[in-house]
N, C-alpha and C positions, 0 to 999 in steps of 0.2 A: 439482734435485729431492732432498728428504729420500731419504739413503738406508737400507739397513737397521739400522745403530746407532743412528738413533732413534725404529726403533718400539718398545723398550723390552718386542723378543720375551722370552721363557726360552730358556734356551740349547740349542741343538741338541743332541738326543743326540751321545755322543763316538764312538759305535762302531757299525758295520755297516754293510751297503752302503746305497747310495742312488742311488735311481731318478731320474729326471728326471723330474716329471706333467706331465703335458697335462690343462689348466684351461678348463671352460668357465661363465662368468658368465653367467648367462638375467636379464631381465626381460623380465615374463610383462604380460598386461594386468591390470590396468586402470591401469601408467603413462601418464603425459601423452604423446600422439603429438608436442607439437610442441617437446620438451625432451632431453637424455639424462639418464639416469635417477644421481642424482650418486652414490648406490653401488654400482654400477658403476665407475662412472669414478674412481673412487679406489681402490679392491679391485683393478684388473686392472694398475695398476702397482704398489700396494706386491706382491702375487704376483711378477710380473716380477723384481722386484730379488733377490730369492730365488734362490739357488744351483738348487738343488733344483728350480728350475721352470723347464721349457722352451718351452712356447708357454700363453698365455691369449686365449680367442677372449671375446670380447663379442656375445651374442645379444640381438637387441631383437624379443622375441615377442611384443610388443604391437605394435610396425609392422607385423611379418608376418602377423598375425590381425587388421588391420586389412584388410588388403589380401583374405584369406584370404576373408573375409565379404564384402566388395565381390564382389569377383570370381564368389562363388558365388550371390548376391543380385542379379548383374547391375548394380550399382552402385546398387541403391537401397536400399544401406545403407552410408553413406559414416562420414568421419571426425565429423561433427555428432553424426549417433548417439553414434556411441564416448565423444564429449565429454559427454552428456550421461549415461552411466554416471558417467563420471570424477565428475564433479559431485553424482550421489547417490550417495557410498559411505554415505552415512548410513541408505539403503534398504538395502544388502546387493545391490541388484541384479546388482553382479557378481560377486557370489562366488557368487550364485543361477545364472548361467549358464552356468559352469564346475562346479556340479552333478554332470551327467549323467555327466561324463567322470573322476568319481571314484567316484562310488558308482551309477552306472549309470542310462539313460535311465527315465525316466518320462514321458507325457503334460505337457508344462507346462500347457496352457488348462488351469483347474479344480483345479490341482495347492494345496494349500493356503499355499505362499508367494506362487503369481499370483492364488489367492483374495482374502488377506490385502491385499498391497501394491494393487492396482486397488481392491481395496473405501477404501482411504487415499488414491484418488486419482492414484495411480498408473499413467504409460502405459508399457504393454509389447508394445505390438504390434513392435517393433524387437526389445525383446530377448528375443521368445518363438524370434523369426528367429536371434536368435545362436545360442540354450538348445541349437536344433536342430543346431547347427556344430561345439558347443565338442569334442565328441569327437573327431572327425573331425581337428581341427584338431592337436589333444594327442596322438591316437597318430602324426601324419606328423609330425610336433615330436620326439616322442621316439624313434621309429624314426632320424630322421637323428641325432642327439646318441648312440644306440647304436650308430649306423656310426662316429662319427667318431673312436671311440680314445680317447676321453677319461677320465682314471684318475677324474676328480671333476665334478660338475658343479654349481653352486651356484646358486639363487634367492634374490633378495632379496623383500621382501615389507611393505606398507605399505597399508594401508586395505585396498581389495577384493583385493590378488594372491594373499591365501593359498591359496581355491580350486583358482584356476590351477596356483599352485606346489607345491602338494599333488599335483594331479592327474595334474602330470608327473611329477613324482619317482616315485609309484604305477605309472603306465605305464612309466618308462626302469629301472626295477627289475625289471619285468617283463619284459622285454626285455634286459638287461644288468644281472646283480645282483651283478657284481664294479666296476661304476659307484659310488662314495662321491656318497649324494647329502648334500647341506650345504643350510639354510633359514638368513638372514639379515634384518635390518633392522628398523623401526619395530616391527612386529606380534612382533617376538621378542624384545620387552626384558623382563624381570623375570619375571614366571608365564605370562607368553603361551610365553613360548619353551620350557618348561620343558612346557606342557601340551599342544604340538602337536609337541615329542618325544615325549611318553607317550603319546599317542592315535593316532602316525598311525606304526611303526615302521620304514615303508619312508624314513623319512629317518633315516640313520645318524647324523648329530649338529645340532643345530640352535646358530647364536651366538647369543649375547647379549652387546648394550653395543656396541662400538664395535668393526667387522668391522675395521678395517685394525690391531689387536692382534692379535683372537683367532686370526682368520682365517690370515694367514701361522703363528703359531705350530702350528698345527692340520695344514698343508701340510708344514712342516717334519716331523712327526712320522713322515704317513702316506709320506713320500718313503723313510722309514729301517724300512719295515714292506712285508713281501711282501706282493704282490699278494694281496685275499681273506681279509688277517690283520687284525687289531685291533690299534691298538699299544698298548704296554705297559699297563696301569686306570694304574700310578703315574705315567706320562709324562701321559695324556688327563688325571687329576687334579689336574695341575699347571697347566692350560691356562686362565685365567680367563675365565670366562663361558659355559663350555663344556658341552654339554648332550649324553652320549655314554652308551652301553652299556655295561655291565657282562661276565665270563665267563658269568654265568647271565640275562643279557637284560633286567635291569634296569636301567629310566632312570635315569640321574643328572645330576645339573644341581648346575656347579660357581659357588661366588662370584662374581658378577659384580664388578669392581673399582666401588669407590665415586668414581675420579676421573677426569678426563676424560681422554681420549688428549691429551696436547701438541698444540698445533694445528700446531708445524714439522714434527710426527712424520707431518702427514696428506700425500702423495704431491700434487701438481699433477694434476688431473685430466685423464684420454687420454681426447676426446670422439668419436673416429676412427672405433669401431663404431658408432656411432648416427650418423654425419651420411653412410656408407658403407651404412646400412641404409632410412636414409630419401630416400635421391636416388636409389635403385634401386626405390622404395617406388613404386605406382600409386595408390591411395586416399588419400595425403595432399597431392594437388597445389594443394588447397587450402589448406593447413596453412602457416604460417611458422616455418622452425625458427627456434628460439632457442641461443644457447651461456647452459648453467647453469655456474653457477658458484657459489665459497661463500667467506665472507671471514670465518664465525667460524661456531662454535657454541655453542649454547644459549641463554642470555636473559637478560641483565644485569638486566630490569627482573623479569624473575620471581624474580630470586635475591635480592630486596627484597621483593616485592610479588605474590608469583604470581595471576595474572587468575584467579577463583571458576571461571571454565568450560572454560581452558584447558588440554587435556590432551597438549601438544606438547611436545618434551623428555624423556620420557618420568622416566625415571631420574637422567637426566645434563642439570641445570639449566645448570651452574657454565659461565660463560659464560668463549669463549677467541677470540683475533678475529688474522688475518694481519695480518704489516706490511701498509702502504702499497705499497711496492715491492713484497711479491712479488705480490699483489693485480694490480698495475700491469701486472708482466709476465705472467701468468698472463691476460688480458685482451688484451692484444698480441699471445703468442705462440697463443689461442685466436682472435680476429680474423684475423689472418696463414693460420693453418694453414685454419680451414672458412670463410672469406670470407661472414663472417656479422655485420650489427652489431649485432641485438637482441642484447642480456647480461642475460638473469637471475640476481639475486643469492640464491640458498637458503637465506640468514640469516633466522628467527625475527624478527631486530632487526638491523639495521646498528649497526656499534659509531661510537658517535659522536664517537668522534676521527677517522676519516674525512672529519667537516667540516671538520678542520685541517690534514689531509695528504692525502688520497688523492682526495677531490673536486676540489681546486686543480689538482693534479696532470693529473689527466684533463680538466681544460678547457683545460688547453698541450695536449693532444696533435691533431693533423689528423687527427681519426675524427670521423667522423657517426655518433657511440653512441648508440640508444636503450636506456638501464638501466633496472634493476629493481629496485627494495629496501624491503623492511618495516622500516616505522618508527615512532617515537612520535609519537602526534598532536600533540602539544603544539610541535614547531617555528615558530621562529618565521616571518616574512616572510623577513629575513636569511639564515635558512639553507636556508629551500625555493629561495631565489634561487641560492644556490651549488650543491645538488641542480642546479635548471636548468639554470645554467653549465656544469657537467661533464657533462651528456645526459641526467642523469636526468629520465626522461617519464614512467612511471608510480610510483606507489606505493601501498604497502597498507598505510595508518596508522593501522590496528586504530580505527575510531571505534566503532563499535557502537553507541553510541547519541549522540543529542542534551542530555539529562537528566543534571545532575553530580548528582542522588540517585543515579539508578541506576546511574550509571558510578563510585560510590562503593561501591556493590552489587559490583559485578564486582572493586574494587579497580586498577582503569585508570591512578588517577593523573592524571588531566585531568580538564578540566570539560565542562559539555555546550555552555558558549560558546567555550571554546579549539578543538573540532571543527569549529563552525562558523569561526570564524574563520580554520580551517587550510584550509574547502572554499573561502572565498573566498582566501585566498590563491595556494593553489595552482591555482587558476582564473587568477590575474594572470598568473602566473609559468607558465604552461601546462606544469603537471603535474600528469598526471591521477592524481585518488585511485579507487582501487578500494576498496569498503567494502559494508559488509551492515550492518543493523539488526535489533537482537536484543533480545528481551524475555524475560517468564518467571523473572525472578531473584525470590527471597526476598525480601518487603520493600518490594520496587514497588507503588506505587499509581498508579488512573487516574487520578488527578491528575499524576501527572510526565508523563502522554502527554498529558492532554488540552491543556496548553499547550503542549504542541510541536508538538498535530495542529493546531493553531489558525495558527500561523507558519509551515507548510512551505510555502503558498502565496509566503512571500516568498522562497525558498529556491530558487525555481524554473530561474534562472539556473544554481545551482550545479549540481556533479553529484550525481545520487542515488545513494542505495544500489542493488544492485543485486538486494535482496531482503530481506524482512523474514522473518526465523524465531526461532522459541524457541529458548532455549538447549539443548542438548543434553547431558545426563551422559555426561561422556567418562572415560576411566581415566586416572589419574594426576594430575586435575585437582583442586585445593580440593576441591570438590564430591563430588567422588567419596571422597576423604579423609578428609573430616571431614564426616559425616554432621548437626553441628551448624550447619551452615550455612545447612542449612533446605532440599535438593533432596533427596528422599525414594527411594531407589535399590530401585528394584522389580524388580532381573534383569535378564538382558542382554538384547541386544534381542530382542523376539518373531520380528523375521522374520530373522532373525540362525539362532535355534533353529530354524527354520523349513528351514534349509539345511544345517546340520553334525546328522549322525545321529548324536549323541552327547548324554549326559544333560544337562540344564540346569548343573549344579553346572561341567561340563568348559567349555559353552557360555561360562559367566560368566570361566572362565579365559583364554580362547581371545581373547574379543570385545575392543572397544575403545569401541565404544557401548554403554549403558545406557538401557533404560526408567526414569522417575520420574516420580512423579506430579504433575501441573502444579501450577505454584507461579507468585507474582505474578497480572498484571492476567489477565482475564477473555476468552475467546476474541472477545467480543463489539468489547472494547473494541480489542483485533489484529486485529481486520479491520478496525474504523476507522481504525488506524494503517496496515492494507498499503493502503486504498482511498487513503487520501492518499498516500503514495508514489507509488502507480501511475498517482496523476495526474501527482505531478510528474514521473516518469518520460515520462507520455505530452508534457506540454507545455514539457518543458527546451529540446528543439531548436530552436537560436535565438533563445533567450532573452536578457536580456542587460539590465542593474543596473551602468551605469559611475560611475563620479563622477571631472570631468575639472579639473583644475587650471586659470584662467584668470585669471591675475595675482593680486589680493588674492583673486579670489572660487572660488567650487566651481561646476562647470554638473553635475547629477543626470539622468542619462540613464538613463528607465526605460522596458524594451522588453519587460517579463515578460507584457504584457496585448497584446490585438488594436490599442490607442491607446496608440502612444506618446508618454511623457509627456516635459517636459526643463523644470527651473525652478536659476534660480541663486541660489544662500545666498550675500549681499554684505554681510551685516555681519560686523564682526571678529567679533563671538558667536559667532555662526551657524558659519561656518567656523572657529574655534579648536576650538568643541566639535563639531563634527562629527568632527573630525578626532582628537580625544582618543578616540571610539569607536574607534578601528580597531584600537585589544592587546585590548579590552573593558573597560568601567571602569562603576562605579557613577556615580550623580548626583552624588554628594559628588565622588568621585575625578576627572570632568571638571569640576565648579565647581572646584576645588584647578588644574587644569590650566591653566584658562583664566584666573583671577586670579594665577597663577605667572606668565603671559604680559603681564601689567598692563593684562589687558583688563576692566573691571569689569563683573559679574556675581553674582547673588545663585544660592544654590542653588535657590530654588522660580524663579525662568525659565529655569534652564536645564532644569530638570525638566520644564517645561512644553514646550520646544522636543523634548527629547529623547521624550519622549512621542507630539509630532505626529509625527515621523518612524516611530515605532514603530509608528503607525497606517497610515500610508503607506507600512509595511513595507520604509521604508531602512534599519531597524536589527533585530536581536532580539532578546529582552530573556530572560533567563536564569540563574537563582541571583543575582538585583541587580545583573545586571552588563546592561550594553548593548555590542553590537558593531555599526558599520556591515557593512551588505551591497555597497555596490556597488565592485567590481573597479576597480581600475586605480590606487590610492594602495598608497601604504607603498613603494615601490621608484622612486619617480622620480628 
């Protein structure tokens, strides 16, 4: 484990005494119940390695107010609920329920944020039942964290936790105001952090950028500063990213550094409170834990190409990725210790030298791994096969759409027949893609849906998306940046304001989602696109588009319909050029294929062959290029 010479602190004061703190790390909900929350788990050992610090506990208040709400609902409000907060942070819902227990109860029915979000379609019968809890829950939260001695107590905070973590720091202040409360993570990078120090004063300093710098440096400080003192303005001034008080009570918010922490500088992650909190846990017995884990940060393709609607990475693009090895061990000695084989990967993007070292790697090892990793769609058969090889079983390979117009729109980098071609391959190689379908970019026309809405019936085999949405103006995204791009930024979200009692201008500082006014295809024509979806959705199970090798010839095994079909292509043509669809190629590019092979062929029959199929929906046809659909080639 990195020790402390390379977190690349400022150096400890030279003189005065020094306390030992006792540290407590909270996340709050709306974390994922079935993951540990990974800042945490990197925060409570670089702390640890610190002189100056004698115990750090790890608090998962999003299991305990899982359970919290079970238990008080009689169990009919389980972990499902919980998940489907998790799932709309883009409503606000949860930072809507944690409300009351900061600025105090109100009636929720009829209150004008369950006005708003119901009148948008929205169900809150669940979380009108939480609204009623959240206080309850926050002051016996913070009553024990003011019993337990603790000189600091820190939340991290990402999508909806602000709320929560707001609303405890307000309460454990109230109760214990010689407690340092500290606000961390996603929601406190650049003017978030700086604007939920100046607005909410019961948190004494809030980080920004990358906690396992600032964080320890900050610990060092307050360890060499009596109980109830401030340390030094020129010591806290020196601390990067650091967002602290003044003698006369003014906010200040210092440089965030512009480069990323060293990735050897980031500690192995202690996953020990959360899998001690969630097996003592009654409401997630449905749940499967998973071990997270993280093998780089940032986003090698955005630091080329940032995605139009991407607003992940906030500040810190510059993309930095661990060996192999310690990846390796860091995997083994997490397996070993919580006897768990799901591993999620928390990389943006997998660095893909991975496919040369650390994949290989993990297919020698005797583990039954299922992994997890975001990827670029564009792999090929070859290397979804070696993903396979080493456990990886799911992925999330950013397709977003079908259409290389509009995924030229977004900046993707792929095409809309290289996604298809990735949903059947990794249908071969049984690794399932997790993905969403998203419209609304600048530029799009119904014309790039309507031929796609036309082919997803042949699609049916593969996996669908898992939902079709607009895109959404996020901060730090293209979009959000560069108002030229054509997504029109109309204020933060409304139901957003709806919940923070503070003016719009503070709102817009705070938030992370934006209203804007619809841009691209037409509502009319996205409902045509979710109604096909939802079909294929409805009719994928057990579908099934093979195409099976049988000496010179191909047998086509098609089971997408209630009759199944099965016919064999026995001429060389037939099968050369079939077989030339499967990277995706134009008509030229498999006539070039198949006369390279000295099988003679004109370009208008093959066009004509390649055509029947496209009718028969063995291939899709997209930007000129044709791809076969049916599973089971490219890897024999």
């Amino acid at each position: 484990m990195p020790t402390t010479e390379f977190l690349g602190l400022p150096e400890a004061p030279e003189r005065g005494p020094v306390r030992t703190l006792r540290v407590a790390l909270v996340c709050m909900p709306w974390a994922a119940l079935d993951m540990p929350s990974m800042a945490i788990s990197t925060l409570a050992p670089a702390a640890r390695a610190l002189e100056e610090v004698g115990a750090v506990d790890t608090v998962y208040a999003n299991i305990r107010w899982a359970d919290h709400v079970h238990e008080r609902t009689g169990g009919a409000i389980g972990s499902a609920d919980y998940g489907r907060i998790v799932d709309g942070y883009y409503v606000a819902t949860g930072e809507w329920i944690f409300s009351p227990a900061l600025y105090g109860f109100e009636e929720p029915v009829g209150s004008a944020f369950h006005t708003a979000a119901t009148g948008s379609g929205a169900d809150l019968r669940a979380a009108v039942e939480m609204y009623r809890l959240s206080s309850g829950f926050v002051d016996a939260l913070a009553g024990e964290l003011a019993a337990g001695g603790y000189d600091l107590v820190g939340m991290t905070s990402t999508f909806d936790q602000n709320m929560p973590s707001l609303a405890l720091a307000r309460a454990l202040k109230e109760r214990a105001p010689g407690v340092v409360t500290v606000m961390g993570g996603a929601n406190c990078d650049d003017v978030q952090g700086e604007a939920l120090h100046r607005n909410f004063p019961f948190l004494d300093y809030v980080v920004r950028g990358e906690g396992e710098l600032v964080f320890p440096a900050l610990l060092r400080l307050l360890a060499r500063t009596e109980p109830g003192a401030a340390p030094a303005a020129a010591r806290l001034a020196a601390v990067p990213g650091l967002c602290w008080r003044d003698a006369g009570g003014r906010a200040r918010a210092n440089e965030q550094p512009a480069a990323g922490l060293p990735i050897d500088a980031v500690p192995e992650a202690d996953l020990s409170g959360y899998f001690a909190t969630f097996r003592a846990a009654r409401a997630v017995a449905d749940v499967e834990p998973k071990i997270q884990l993280e093998g780089g940060r940032g986003c090698w393709w955005g630091e080329k190409h940032h995605c139009t609607f991407c607003g992940l990475n906030g500040s810190l693009m510059a993309f930095r990725a661990k060996s192999s090895d310690r990846v390796l061990a860091e995997i083994a000695n997490a397996v070993r210790d919580h006897q768990v084989l799901d591993v999620v990967f928390a990389d943006n993007i997998m660095d893909m030298g991975y496919l040369r070292d650390l994949l290989p790697k993990l297919a020698e090892q005797p583990w039954d791994l299922r992994l997890f990793f975001e990827i670029k769609s564009n792999l090929g058969m070859g290397q979804l096969k070696v993903l396979a090889d080493a456990g990886v079983t799911q992925v999330q390979p950013g397709i977003e759409s079908l259409s290389t117009h509009v995924l030229r729109l977004m900046r993707k980098g792929v095409t809309g027949w290289q996604n298809v071609r990735l949903l059947r391959d990794s249908r071969t190689v049984a690794v399932f893609p997790g993905w969403n379908f998203l419209y609304g970019f600048p530029g799009e026309t119904e014309a790039d849906y309507e031929q796609i809405i036309e082919q997803l019936p042949g699609l049916w085999h593969l996996t669908p998306p898992e939902g079709v949405y607009r895109a959404v103006l996020t901060r730090f995204s293209p979009f959000y940046n560069d108002p030229g791009l054509g997504l029109e930024n109309l204020g933060p979200s409304g139901l957003l304001q709806k919940v923070y009692r503070l003016p719009a201008e503070e709102v817009a500082d705070i938030g992370y989602v934006f209203e804007s006014r619809p841009a691209g295809i037409s509502e009319e024509v996205a409902d045509r696109l979710r109604t096909a979806v939802d079909t294929w959705r409805a009719h994928h199970r057990g579908r099934r588009l093979v195409a099976l090798p049988e000496g010179d010839t191909l047998r086509i095994v098609d089971e997408r319909n209630p009759t199944p079909v099965q016919e064999v292509l026995r001429t060389p043509l037939a099968v050369a050029a079939f077989r030339a669809t499967l990277k995706g190629r134009s008509a030229a590019g498999v006539t070039r294929e198949v006369t390279a092979q000295g099988i003679p062929g004109t370009e208008d029959r093959v066009t004509g062959l390649l055509e029947e199929w496209r009718e028969r929906r063995w291939l899709f046809h997209e930007d000129g290029r044709y791809v076969a659909l049916p599973t089971g080639l490219g890897h024999e």
